[in-house]
C-alpha positions as CSV (number, residue, x, y, z in Angstrom):
1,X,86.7,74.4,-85.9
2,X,88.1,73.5,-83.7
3,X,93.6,73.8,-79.5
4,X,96.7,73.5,-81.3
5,X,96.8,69.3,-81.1
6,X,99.8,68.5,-78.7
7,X,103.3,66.2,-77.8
8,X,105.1,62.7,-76.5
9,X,104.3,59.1,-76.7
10,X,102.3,58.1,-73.5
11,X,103.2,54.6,-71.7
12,X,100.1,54.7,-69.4
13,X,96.7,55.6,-71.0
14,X,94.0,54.7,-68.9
15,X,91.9,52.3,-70.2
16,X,93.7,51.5,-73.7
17,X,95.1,48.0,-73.5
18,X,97.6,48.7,-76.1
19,X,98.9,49.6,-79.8
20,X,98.2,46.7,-82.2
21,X,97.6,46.0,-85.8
22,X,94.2,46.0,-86.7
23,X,93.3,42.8,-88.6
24,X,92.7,43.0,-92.1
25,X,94.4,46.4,-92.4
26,X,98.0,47.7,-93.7
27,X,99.7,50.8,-92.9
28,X,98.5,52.0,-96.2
29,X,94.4,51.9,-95.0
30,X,95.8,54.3,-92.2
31,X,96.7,56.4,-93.7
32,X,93.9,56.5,-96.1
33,X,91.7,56.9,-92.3
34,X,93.4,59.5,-91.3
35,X,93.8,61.7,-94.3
36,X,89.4,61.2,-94.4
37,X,89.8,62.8,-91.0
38,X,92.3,65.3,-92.1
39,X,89.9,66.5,-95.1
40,X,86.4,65.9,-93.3
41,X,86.0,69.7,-92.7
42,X,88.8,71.1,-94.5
43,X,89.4,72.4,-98.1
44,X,90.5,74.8,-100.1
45,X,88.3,77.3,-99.5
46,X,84.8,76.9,-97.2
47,X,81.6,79.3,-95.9
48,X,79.8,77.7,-93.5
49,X,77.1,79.3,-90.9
50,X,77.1,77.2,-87.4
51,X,75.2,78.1,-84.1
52,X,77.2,77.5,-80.8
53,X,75.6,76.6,-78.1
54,X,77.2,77.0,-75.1
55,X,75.9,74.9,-71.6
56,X,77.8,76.0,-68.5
57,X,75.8,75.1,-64.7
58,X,74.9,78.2,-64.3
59,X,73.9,80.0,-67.7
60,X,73.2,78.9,-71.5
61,X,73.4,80.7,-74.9
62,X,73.3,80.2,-78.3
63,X,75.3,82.4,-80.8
64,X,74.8,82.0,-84.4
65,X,77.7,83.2,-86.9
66,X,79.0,82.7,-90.1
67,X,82.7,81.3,-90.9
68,X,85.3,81.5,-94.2
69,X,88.4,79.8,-94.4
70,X,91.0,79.2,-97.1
71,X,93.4,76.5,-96.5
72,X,95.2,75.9,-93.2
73,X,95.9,79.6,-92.9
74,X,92.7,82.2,-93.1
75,X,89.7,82.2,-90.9
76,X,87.4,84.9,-90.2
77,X,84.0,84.4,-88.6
78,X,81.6,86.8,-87.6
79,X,78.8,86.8,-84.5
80,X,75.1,87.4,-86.1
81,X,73.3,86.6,-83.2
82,X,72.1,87.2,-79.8
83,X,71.9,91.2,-80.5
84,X,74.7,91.6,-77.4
85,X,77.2,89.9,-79.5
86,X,76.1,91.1,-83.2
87,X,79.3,92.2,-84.5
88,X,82.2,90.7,-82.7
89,X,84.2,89.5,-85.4
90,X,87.6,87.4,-85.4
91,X,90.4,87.3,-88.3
92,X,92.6,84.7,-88.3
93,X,96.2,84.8,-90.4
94,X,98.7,82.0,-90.1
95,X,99.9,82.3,-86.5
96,X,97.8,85.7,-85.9
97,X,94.8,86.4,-84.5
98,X,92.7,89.7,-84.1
99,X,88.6,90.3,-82.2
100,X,86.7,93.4,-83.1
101,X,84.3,94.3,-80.6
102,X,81.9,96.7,-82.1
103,X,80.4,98.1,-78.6
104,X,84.4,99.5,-77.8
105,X,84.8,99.6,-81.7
106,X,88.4,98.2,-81.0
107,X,90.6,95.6,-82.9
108,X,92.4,93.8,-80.1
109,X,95.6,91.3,-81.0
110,X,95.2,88.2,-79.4
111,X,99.0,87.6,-77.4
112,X,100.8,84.8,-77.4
113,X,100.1,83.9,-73.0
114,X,96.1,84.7,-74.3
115,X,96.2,81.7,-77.0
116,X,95.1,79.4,-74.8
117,X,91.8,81.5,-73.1
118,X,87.9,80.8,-74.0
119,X,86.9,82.4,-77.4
120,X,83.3,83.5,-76.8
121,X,83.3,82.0,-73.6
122,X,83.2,78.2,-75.3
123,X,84.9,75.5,-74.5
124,X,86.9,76.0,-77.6
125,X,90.3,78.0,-77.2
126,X,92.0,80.9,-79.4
127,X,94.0,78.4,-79.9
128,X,91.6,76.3,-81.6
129,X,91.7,78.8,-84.3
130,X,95.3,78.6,-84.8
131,X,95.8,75.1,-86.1
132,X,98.4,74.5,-88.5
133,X,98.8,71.5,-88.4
134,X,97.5,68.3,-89.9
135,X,97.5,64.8,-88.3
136,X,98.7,62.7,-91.4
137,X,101.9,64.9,-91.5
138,X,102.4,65.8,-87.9
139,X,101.4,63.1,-86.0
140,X,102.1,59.7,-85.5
141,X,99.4,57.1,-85.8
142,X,98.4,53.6,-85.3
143,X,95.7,51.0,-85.0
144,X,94.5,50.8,-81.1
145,X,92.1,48.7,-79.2
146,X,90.2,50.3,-75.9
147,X,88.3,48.0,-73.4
148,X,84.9,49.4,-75.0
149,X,85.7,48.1,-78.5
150,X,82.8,47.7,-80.9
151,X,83.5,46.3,-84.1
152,X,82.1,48.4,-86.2
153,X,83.8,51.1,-85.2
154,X,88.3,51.4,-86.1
155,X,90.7,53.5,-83.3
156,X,93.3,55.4,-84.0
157,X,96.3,56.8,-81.7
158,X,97.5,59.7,-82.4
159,X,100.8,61.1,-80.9
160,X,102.3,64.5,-82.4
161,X,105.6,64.4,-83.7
162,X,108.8,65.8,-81.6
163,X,109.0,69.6,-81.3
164,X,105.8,70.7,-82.2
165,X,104.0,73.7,-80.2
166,X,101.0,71.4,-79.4
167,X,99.0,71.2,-76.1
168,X,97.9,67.4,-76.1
169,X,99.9,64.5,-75.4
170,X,97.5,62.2,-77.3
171,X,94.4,61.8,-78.9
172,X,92.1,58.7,-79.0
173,X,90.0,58.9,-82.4
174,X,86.6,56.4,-83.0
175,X,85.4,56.4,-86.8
176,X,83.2,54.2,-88.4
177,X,84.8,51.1,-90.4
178,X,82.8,51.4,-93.3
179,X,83.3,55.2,-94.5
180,X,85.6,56.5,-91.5
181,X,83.1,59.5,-90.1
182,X,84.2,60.2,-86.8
183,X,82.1,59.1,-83.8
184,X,84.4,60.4,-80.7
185,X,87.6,61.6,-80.6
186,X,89.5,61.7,-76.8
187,X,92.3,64.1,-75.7
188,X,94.5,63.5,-73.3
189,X,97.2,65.8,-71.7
190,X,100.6,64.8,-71.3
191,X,100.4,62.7,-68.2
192,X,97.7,60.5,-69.5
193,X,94.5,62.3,-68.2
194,X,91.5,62.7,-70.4
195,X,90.7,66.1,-70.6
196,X,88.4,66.5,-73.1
197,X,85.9,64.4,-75.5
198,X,84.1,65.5,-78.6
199,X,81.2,63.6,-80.0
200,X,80.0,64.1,-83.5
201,X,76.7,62.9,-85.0
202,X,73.7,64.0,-87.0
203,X,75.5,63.1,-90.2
204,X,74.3,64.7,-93.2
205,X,75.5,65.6,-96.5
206,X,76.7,69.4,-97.2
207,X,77.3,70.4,-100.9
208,X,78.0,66.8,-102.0
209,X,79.8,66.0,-98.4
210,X,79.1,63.9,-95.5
211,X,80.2,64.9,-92.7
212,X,78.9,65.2,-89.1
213,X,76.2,68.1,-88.7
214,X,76.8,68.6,-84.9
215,X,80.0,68.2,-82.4
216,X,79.9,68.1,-79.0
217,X,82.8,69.6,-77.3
218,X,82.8,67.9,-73.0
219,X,85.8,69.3,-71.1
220,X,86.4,66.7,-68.9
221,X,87.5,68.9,-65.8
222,X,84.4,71.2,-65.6
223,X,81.2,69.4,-64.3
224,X,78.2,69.9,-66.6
225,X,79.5,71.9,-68.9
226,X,79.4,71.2,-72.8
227,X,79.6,73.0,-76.2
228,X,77.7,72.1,-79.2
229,X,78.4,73.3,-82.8
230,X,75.9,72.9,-84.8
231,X,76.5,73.2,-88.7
232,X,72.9,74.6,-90.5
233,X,74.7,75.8,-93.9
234,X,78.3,74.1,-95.4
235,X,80.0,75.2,-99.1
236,X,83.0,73.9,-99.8
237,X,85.9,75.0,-102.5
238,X,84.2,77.8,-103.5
239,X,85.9,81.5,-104.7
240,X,86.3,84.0,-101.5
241,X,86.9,87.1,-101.9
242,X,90.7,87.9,-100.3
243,X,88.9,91.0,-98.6
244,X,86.8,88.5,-96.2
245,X,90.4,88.3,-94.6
246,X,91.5,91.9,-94.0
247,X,91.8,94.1,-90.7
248,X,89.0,96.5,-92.8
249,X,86.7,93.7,-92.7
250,X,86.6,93.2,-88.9
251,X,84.9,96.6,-88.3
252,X,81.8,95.6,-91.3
253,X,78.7,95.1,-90.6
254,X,77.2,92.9,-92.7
């Protein structure tokens, strides 16, 4: 799930000493690392149902939906849960992105200057929805080594590649050396701030794949504030129907 990445090659990130080779490894093994990144959550086709929990300082709630994609292009999920949001449904189509609100019973087009706005008040973007991209063919990568190092644990820089419609100048990744799960990954903006951190953990294996059950979204410029995906149901490559991803399908119920 999960803002369009984003742009530039960054000469003063905070506390990264540097861009060096990782011993032992060849530009080959990193791109093996990041195309297990790339594919952790992504195939062909995929139905998962997640709860969101959402922690702001002053309210929390937990929505519970069910998501389909197919490849980088199709998303739709749907809101089962609390009963004020039952219904709210959101297509995704390349580029294009469409809510239904059932109380209004109205199909809104999400605009360009809105792509970057809260989806169900999360910490996650419209934009989030929207990626296209993939970070073994659109971003740059090497080995890095941050002043917390542990060596069980390989870092990756990611920069994207020029002229890309991206919104983060870099993104830190932590995965584990011996099967390259994610343990942290760290966005930065284009002047080098840290603006938000995701943590995954709970790994557990979804039709035959292991992948992190929950991640924790921590925008870094909004004290005490979080968002927590939790995965309770994963299939992967599995037939979908091409009416999930239709304008009619918006206004079902079920």
């Amino acid at each position: 799930m999960h803002g369009k990445r984003t742009l530039g090659l960054l000469a003063g990130i905070f506390f990264f000493a540097g861009i060096y080779p990782m011993p032992g490894l060849q530009a080959q093994d990193i791109e093996t690392v990041v195309k297990k990144m790339d594919e952790l959550y992504r195939a062909e086709s995929s139905f998962s149902e997640i709860d969101m929990e959402i922690v702001t300082p002053h309210w929390k709630r937990t929505l519970r939906m069910k998501t389909w994609t197919e490849g980088k292009t199709k998303t739709f999920i749907r809101i089962l849960s609390p009963p004020k949001e039952k219904g709210v449904a959101t297509l995704r189509l390349k580029s294009e992105m469409w809510n239904y609100l059932p109380r209004a019973n109205k199909i809104i087009k999400i605009p360009p200057s809105m792509m970057m706005s809260s989806w169900m008040g999360s910490d996650f973007t419209n934009d989030d929805l929207v990626k296209e991209f993939t970070l073994l063919d659109d971003y740059r990568y090497e080995f890095t080594h941050p002043e917390d190092e542990r060596p069980e644990l390989l870092y990756i820089a990611l920069t994207p590649k020029e002229g890309l419609p991206v919104v983060w100048g870099k993104i830190i990744a932590a995965v584990r050396r011996d099967d390259y799960i994610p343990v942290w990954d760290r966005y930065y903006d284009e002047k080098g701030r840290l603006m938000r951190v995701i943590n995954f953990r709970d790994i557990r294996q979804f039709d035959g794949r292991l992948i992190p059950a929950v991640m924790e979204v921590i925008p870094q410029d909004k004290e005490d504030q979080k968002t927590v995906l939790r995965y309770l149901t994963a299939e992967f490559n599995i037939p979908i129907s091409e009416d999930i991803f239709s304008m009619r399908n918006l206004r079902t119920k079920d």
